[in-house]
Each structure stands twice: as C-alpha cells, then as structure tokens.
N, C-alpha and C positions, 0 to 999 in steps of 0.2 A: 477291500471292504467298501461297501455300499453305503451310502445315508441313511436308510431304513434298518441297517443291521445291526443289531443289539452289540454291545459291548460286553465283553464276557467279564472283565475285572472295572473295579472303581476307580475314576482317575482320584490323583488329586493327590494332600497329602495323607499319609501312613501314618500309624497308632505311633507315640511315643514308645520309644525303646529307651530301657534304662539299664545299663550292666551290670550288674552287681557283681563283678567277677574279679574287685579288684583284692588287694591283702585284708582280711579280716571282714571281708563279707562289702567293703566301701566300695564306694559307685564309680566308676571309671567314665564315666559319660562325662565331657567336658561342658561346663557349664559357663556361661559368656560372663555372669555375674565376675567371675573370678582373674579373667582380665580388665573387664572395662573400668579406666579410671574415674572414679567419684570425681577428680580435683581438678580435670581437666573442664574445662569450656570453651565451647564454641564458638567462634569468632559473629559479631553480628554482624556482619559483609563482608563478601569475601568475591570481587569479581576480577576472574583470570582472563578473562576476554577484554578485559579494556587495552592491555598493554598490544594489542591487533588494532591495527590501523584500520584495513576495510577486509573483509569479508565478499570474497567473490563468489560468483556462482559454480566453479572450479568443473563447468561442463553440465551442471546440473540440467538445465534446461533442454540442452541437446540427448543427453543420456537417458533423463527420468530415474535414476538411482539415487536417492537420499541417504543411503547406507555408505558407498563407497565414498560419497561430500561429507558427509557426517566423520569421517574416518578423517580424512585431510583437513577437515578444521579442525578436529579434533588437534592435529599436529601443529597445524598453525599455533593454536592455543599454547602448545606446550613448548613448543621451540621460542615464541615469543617471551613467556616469561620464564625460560631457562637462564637468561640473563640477570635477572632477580637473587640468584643465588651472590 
C-alpha cells in the first residue's frame, strides 16, 4: 500500500454491540459498571521505584532501544519491591 492510496475500510473504533441473546431477551454484553468497586480508593502516592537504588542505562546508549531498557527496569522495579511482600 502506497501513501496516496485510499483506504478502503474506516480505522478506529466500531459501532457498540449489544447482545440481547441472553435468557429472557437480557443483555449478555459485560458491562464494567458491574465489577468496579464503588468502596475502593486509590492510594494518593504510590511510588515502586524508590525501593531501586540507581537506574542504569542497561546498554541503552550503545544499543539505541528503549523498549528492550524499558523491559529490564521494568524488572528492576518489580524484583526490588518483591521484598515488600
């Protein structure tokens, strides 16, 4: 596909779907309202990087991949405060 060629479908997102296909004609489409807890709250701070000492560049600079650094701090992070349990 070229830059200049038309798209034949719309991206993005699709029309709501709703099923009505459940017992007695009721809606089977899962609806978020019906887990989310009213009673719970959100912590006002919450930072899981402080229990990391230093933050290395884990090769970034020689590689140019922020994806794959992004991944191993990612682990730093969670291995660090696995001890918190």
């Amino acid at each position: 596909m070229t830059l200049n060629q038309k798209i034949p479908h719309k991206l993005g997102r699709g029309k709501k779907r709703v099923d009505n296909g459940g017992p007695n004609g009721s809606s089977r489409t899962v609806k978020f309202a019906a887990y989310a807890a009213s009673d719970v709250n959100a912590p006002v701070k919450c930072d899981w990087s402080a229990m990391v000492k230093k933050f290395r560049s884990l090769g970034n600079r020689r590689l140019a991949n922020c994806t794959a650094v992004m991944i191993a701090h990612t682990r730093q992070v969670w291995l660090a405060n696995e001890s918190r349990r």
